[in-house]
C-alpha positions as CSV (number, residue, x, y, z in Angstrom):
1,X,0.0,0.0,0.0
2,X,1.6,3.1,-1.2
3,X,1.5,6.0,0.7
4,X,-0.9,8.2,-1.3
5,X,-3.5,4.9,-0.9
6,X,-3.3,5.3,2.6
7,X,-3.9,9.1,2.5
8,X,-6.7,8.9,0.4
9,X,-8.2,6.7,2.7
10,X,-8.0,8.5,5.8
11,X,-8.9,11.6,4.5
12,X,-12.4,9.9,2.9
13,X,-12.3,8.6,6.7
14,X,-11.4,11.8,8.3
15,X,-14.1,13.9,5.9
16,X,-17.0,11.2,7.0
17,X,-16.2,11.2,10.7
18,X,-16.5,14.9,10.7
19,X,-19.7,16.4,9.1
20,X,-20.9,12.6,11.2
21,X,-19.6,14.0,14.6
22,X,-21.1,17.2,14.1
23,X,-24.8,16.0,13.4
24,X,-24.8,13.2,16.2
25,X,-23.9,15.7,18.5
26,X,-26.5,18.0,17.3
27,X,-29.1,15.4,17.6
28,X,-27.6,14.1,21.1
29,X,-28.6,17.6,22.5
30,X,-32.1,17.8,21.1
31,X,-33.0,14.1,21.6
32,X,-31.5,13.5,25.2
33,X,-30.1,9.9,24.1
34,X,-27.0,8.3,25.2
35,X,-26.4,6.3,22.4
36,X,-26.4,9.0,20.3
37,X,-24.0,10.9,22.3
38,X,-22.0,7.6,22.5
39,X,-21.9,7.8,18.7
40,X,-21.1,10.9,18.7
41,X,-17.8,10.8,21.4
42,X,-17.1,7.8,18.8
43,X,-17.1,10.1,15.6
44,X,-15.2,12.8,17.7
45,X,-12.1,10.1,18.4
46,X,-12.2,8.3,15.1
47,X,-11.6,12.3,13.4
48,X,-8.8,12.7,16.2
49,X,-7.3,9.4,15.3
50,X,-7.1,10.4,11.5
51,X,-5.3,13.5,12.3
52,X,-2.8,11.2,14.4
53,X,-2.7,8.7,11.6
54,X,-1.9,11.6,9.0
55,X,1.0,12.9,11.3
56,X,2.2,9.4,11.9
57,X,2.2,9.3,7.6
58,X,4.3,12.6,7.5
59,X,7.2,11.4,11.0
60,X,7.5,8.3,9.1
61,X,8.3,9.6,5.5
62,X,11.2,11.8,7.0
63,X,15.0,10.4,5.8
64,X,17.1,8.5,7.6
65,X,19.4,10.8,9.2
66,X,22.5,9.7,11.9
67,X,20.2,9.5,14.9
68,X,18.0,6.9,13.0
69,X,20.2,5.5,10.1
70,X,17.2,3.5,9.3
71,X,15.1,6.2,9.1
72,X,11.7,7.1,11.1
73,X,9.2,4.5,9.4
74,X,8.5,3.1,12.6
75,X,6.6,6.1,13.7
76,X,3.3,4.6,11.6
77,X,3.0,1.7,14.0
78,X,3.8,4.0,17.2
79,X,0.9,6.2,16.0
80,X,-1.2,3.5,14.9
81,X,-0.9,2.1,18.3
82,X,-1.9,5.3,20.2
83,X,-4.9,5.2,18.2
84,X,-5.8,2.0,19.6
85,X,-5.2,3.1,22.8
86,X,-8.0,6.0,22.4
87,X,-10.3,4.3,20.5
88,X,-10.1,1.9,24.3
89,X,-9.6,4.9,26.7
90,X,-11.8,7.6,25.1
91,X,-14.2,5.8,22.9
92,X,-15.1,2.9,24.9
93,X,-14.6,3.9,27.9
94,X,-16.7,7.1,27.5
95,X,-19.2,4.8,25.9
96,X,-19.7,2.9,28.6
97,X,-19.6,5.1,31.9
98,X,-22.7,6.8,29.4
99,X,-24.4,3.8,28.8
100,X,-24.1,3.0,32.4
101,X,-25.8,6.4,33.8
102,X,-28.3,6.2,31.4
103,X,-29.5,2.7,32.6
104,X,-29.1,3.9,36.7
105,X,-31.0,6.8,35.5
106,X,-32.8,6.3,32.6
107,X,-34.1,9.4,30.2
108,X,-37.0,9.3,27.8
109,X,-36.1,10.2,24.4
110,X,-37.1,13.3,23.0
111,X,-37.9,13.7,19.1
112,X,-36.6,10.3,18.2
113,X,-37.4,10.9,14.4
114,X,-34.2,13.6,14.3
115,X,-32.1,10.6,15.5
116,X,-33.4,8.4,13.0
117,X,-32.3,10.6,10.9
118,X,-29.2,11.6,11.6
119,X,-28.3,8.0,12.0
120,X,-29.4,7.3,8.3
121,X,-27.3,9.8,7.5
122,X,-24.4,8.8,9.2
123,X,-24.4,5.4,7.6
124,X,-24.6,6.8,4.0
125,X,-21.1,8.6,5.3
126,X,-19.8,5.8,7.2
127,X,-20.5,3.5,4.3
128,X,-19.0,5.8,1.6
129,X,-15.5,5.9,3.6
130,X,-15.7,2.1,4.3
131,X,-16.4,1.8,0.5
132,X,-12.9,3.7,-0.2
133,X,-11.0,1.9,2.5
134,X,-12.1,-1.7,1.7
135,X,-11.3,-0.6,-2.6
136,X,-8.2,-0.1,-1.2
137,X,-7.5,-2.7,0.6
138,X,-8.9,-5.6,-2.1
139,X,-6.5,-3.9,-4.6
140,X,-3.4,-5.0,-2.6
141,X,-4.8,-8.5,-0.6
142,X,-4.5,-10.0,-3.8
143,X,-5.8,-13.4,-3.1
144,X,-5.8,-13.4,0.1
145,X,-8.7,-13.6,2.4
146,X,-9.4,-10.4,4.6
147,X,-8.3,-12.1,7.7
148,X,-5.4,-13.6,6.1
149,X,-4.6,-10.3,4.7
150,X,-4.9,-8.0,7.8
151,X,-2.5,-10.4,9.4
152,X,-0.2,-10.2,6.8
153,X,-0.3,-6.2,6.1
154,X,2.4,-3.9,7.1
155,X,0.5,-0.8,6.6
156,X,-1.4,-0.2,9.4
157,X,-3.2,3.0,8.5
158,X,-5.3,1.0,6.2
159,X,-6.6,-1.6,8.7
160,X,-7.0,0.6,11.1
161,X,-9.4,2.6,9.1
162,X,-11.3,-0.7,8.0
163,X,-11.6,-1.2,11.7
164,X,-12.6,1.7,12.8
165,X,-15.4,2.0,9.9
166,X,-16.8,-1.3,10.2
167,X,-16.8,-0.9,13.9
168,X,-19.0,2.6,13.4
169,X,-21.1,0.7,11.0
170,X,-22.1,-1.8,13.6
171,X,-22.4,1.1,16.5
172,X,-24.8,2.7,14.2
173,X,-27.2,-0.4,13.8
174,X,-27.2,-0.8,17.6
175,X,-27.9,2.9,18.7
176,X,-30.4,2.5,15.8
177,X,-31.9,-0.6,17.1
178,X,-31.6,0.8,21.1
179,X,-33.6,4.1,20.2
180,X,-36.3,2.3,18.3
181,X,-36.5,-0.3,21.1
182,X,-37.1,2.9,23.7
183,X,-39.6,4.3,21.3
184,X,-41.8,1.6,21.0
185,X,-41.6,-0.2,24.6
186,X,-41.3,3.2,26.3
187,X,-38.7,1.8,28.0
188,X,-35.8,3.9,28.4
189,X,-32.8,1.7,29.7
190,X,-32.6,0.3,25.9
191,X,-31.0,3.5,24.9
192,X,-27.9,3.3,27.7
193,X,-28.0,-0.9,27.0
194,X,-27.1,0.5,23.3
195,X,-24.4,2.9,24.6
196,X,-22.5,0.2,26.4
197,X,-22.8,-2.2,23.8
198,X,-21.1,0.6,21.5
199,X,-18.4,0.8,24.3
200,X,-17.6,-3.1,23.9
201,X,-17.8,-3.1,20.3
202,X,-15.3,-0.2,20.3
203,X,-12.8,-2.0,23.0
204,X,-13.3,-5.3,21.2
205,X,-11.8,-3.1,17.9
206,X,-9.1,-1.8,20.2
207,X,-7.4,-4.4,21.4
208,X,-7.6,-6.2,18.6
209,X,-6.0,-2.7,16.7
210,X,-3.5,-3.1,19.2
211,X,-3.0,-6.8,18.7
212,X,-1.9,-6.2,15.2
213,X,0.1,-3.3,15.3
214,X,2.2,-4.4,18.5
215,X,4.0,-7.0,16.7
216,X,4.9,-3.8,13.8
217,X,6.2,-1.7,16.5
218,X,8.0,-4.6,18.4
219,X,10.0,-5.5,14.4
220,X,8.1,-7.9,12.5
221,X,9.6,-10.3,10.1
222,X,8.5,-9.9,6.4
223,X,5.6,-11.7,4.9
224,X,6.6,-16.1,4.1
225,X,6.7,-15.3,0.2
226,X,9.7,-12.7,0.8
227,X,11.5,-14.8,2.7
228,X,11.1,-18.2,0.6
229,X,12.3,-15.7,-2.2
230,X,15.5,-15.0,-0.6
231,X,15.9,-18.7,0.1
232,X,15.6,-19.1,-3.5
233,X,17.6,-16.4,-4.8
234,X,20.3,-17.6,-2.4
235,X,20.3,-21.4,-3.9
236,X,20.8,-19.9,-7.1
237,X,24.5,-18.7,-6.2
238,X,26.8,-21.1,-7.2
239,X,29.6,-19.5,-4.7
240,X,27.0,-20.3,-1.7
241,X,26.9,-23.6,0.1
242,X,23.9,-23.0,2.2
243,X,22.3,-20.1,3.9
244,X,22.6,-20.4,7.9
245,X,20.2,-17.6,8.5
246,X,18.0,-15.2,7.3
247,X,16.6,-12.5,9.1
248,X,14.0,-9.6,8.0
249,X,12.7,-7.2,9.8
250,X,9.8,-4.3,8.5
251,X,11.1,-0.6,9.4
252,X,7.8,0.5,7.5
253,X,5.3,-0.2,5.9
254,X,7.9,-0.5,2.7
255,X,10.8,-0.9,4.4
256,X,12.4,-4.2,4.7
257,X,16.1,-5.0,6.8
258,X,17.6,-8.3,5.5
259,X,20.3,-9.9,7.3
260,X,21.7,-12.8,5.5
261,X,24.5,-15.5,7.4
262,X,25.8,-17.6,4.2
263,X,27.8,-20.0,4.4
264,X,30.6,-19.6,1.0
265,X,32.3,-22.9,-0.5
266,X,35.7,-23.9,0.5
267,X,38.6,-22.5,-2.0
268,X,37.0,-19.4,-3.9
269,X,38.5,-16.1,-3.8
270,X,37.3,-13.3,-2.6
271,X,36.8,-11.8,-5.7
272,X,34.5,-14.5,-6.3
273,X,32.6,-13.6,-2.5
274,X,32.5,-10.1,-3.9
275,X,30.9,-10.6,-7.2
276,X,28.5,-12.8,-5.3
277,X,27.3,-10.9,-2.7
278,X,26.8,-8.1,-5.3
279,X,24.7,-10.3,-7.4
280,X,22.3,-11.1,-4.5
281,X,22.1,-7.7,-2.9
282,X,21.1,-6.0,-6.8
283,X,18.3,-9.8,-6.8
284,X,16.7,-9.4,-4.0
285,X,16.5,-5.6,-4.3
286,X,15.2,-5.5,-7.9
287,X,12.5,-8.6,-7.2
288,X,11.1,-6.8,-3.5
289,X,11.0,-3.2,-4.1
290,X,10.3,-3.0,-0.5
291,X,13.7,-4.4,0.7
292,X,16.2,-1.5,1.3
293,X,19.1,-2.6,2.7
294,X,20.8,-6.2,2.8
295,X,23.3,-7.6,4.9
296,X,25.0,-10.7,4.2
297,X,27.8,-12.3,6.6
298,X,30.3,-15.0,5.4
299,X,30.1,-17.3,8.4
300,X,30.5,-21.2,8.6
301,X,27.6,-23.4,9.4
302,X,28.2,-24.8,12.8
């Protein structure tokens, strides 16, 4: 995922979760209902965490400089990873103190029409940016299945915006579902059950945000297919007995470290080491456009 695909799609997001934020709020004052304020704390932290995603984009597109010889593509996952920690803190946890008032002391909804609304309208938004996001993210899966793919992507500013749309998607049927239940039972504790079932939706989509970013930020390996390409390359050096070890490690989203331990036959020069280890470094570059910088240590098997 380049990085002018994941722009695109957090600005679509970051448009949507706006003018959203704005009328939920609007109809949370004139209505009286928790859920809608609930969905409305939720637009409000999903804009806030598109602004942090855009700034994490711009940190992690600076060059390397001699502080960080690898440069500063890490700070994608850092910021990725703080918006997890919102969506749980702020979202959910705002959510559900709501929710929980509202059922201790429940409060009939006023002009529940305007909400119905306003939640139509959301989901016209919501489903517009989750449109974008999910073109997106077909166009680089490949094959893969969505689960498979998520697992496998390096780019966390695009799941995180699938996540954070689908799960505002869902917490839009559910306030919708909670306010026409308090409409038509006159029973006003459906509206805060809605609210806290927002707030477990959203810490149910930040933990497992923070699932898959943590191993990014920690120094994940590159995907299998990189790394059985390398293997390959590597057999097809006649100077190389056998490769001992090979390490990756993603520095960004397209930025892959490869260490290499190869183990060189007995008796040719180092010339012949030389013209080798040239050969692999321009292979692997030119087949994964997204490995930058190879290593490769002569060292005997054990």
């Amino acid at each position: 995922m380049s990085a002018s695909s994941s722009k695109k799609v957090i600005f679509a997001a970051l448009a949507g979760n706006t003018l959203i934020a704005i009328t939920k709020f609007i109809a949370a004052s004139i209505t009286g209902s928790s859920a809608m304020l609930s969905e409305g704390i939720h637009s409000l932290v999903d804009t806030g965490n598109q602004f942090l995603l855009l700034y994490g984009l711009k940190r992690a597109s600076r060059p390397a400089d001699k502080q960080f010889p690898y440069g500063y593509g890490k700070e994608i996952y850092f910021w990725s990873f703080v918006v997890a920690i919102l969506i749980f803190a702020l979202g959910a946890g705002i959510s559900l103190y709501g929710g929980y008032h509202h059922i201790i002391h429940p409060k009939e909804i006023s002009n529940p029409l305007i909400s119905y609304i306003v939640l139509g309208l959301a989901m016209v938004f919501e489903g517009g940016a989750l449109f974008v996001a999910t073109k997106e993210f077909n166009a680089t899966r490949g094959k893969l299945g969505y689960f498979e793919a998520i697992k496998q992507g390096k780019d966390p500013s695009m799941f995180v915006v699938l996540f954070e749309d689908t799960a505002a998607l869902l917490g839009l049927l559910v306030a919708l579902v909670g306010i026409f239940l308090a409409q038509v039972t006159g029973i006003a504790i459906f509206d805060g059950i809605a609210s806290m079932i927002i707030g477990v939706i959203l810490a149910l989509t930040a933990l497992w945000m923070a699932i898959e970013t943590k191993g990014l930020l920690i120094g994940e390996s590159a995907n299998q297919p990189v790394i059985d390409g390398i293997h390959r390359m590597i057999d097809g050096i006649d100077e190389i007995e056998c490769a001992n070890e090979v390490l990756t490690m993603h520095m960004g989203p397209d930025y892959i470290l490869v260490n290499i331990s190869a183990d060189f036959k007995s008796g040719i020069s180092s010339d012949d080491v030389e013209r080798s280890v040239a050969i692999l470094d321009k292979n692997i570059k030119s087949e994964f456009s997204s490995v930058k910088r190879v290593f490769i240590e002569a060292e005997s098997r054990l």
